[in-house]
N, C-alpha and C positions, 0 to 999 in steps of 0.2 A: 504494500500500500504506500509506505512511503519512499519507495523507489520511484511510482506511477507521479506522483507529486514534483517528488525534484525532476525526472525527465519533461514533466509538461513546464516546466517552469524552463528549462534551460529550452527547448523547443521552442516557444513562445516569444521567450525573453519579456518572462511578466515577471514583478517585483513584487512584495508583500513583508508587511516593517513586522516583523515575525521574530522567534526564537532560528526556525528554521533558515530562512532567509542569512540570518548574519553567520550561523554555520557553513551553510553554502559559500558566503561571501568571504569567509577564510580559507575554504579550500579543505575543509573536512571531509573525509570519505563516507560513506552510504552505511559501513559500520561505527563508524566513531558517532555518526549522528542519529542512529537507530540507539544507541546507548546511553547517550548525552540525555536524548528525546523520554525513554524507560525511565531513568533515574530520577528525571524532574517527575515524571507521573505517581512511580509508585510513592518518593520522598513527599511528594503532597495527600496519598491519602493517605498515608500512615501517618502524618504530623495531625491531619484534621481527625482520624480516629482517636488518637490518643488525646489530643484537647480535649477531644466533646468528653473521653475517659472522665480527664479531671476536673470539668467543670460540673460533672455529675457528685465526685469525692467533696467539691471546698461548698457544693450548696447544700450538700450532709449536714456539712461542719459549720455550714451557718444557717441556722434553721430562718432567720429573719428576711436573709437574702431569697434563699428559697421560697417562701411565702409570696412575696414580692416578685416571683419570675413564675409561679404556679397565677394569681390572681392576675397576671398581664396577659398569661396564655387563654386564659377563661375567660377576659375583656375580646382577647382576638378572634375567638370562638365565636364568642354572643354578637359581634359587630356584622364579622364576614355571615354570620347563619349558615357556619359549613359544620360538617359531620364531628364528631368529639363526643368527651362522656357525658358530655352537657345536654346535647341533642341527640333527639331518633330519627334524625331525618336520615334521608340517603347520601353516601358521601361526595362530598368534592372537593377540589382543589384549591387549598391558601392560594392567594395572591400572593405572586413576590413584593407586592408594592406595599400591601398592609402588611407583610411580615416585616419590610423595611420600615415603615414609617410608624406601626404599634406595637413595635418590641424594643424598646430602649432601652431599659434595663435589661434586658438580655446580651444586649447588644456589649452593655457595661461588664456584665461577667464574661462574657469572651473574652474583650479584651484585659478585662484585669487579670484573667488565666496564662492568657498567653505571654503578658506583661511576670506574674509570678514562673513561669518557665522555660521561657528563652535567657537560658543568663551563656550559654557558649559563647565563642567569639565569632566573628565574621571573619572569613577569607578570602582576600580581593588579590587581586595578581594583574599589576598596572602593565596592560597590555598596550599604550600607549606609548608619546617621548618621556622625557623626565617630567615630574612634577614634584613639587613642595607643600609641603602639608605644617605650618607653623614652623617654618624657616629650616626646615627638617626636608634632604632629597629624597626624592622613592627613584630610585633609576628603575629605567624599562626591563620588565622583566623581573621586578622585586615581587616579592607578596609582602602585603600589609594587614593582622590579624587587630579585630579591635573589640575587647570583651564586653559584649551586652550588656552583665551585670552591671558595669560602672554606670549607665545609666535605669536598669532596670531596677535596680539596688538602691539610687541612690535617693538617702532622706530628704534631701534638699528637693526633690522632684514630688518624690513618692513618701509623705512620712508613713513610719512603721513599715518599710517597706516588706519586711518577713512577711506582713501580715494579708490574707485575703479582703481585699476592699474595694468593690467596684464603685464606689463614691468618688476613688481616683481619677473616674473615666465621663467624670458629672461636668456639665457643660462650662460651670466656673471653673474647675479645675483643669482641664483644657485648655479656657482660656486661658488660664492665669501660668500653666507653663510654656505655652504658644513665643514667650519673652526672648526665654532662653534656646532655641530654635529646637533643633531634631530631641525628643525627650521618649519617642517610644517605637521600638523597633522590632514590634512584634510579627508585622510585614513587611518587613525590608522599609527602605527609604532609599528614597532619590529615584537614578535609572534601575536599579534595583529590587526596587517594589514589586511584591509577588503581584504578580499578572491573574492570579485566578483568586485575589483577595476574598470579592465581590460574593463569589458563588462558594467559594468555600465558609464566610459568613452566615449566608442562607443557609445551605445547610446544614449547621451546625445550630440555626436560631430554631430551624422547622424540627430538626430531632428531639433538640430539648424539649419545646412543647409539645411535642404526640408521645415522649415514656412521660412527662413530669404529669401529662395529663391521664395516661394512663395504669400507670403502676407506680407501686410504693419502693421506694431505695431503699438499700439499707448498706451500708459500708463497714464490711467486716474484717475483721486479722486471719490470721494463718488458722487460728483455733475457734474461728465461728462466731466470736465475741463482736459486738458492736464494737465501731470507734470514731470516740466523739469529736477527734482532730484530724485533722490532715497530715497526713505524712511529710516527710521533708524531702525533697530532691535531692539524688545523688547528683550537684554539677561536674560532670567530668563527657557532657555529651558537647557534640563539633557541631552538626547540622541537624540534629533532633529532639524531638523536645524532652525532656529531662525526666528520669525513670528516677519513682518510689524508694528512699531507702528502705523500708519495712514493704514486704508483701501485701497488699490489700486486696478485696475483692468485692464486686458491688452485686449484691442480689437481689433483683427484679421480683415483685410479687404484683400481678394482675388486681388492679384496683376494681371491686363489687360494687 
């Protein structure tokens, strides 16, 4: 398939501002870019599996939050009159437009999840001439790693920043660190910015509400026991989001 793509594209001599596109335009082979291509895919659904994971574990562990993202899904239910444990009608399909524009607080625990889980560092490799970064040279062909936690961490941005709090992610508070420029790099930034931000969003807004309206969670250890906190992250992950030091496991029970 994606042989048929780059041959019509060189046939044609048509352009497209693409990932593919600028592999083509370095002269990558049909393997190196079927590879490149794989790794961005499956690295995005296993990053968004394992968020929606832990946004499931820190709204255990805050029963107040969760309340607040139970009773928004139940506003979106009652608004759109689409299928839920609210209604007996026949089912249909959320809007992605009311799931964008009536899930805000949902919206705020993604991102404060992903803000408590990307603390690895970035790796950029200045494929361009030389440039300068705070009177400091990067020559062509350096890599420059730059660790997330120093902003995802830091109190000055984020107070308590240890702590679960999508209040961080509240319109004053945005604004109010908007001052000091790039402050949350939960989707890349700059030309970097994940490309499939958007829909990985959605999905991740529509799951929470169909189990949080559906069934009851419960967050257990290795020995079956509730537990009332969230686990801490092993940071020692490059490009992935940040794995459990303690075992947990989340069991689903079908709400009556």
């Amino acid at each position: 398939m994606l042989f048929a793509v780059v041959l019509s594209r060189k046939e044609n001599g048509r352009r497209e501002e693409d990932p593919l596109q600028a592999m083509m335009d370095k002269g990558l082979s049909l393997t190196e870019m079927t590879a490149l291509l794989c790794m961005l895919l499956v690295g995005a659904t296993t990053n968004t599996g394992n968020v929606i994971t832990w946004i499931f574990i820190y709204l255990e562990s805050n029963p107040k939050w969760k309340s607040l993202v139970q009773n928004e899904a139940r506003q979106l239910y009652e608004d759109s009159q689409t299928f839920g444990p609210y209604h007996n009608t026949p089912q249909q399909l959320l809007a992605m437009a009311s799931v964008e524009k009536q899930t805000p607080i949902i919206d705020r625990c993604i991102l404060e999840t992903l803000r408590m889980l990307f603390k690895g560092p970035f790796l950029r490799k200045n494929i361009g001439d030389d440039i300068f970064v705070d009177q400091k040279r990067i020559p062509h062909g350096a890599y420059v790693m730059f660790p997330t936690a120093d902003i995802h961490d830091n109190p000055c941005f984020y107070p308590e920043p240890k702590e679960f709090n999508p209040e961080n992610f509240s319109d004053d508070a945005v604004h109010e660190r908007q001052q000091h420029g790039t402050t949350f790099l939960g989707w890349g930034a700059g030309r970097h910015v994940c490309p499939g931000r958007r829909v990985a969003n959605i999905t991740m807004r529509i799951i929470v509400i169909l189990i949080l309206s559906k069934f009851d969670i419960q967050t257990l250890d290795e020995g079956g026991e509730p537990v009332r906190r969230a686990p801490e992250q092993l940071e020692d992950a490059l490009f992935r989001v940040l794995q459990a030091k303690e075992a947990v496991t989340l069991r689903y029970d079908v709400r009556h």
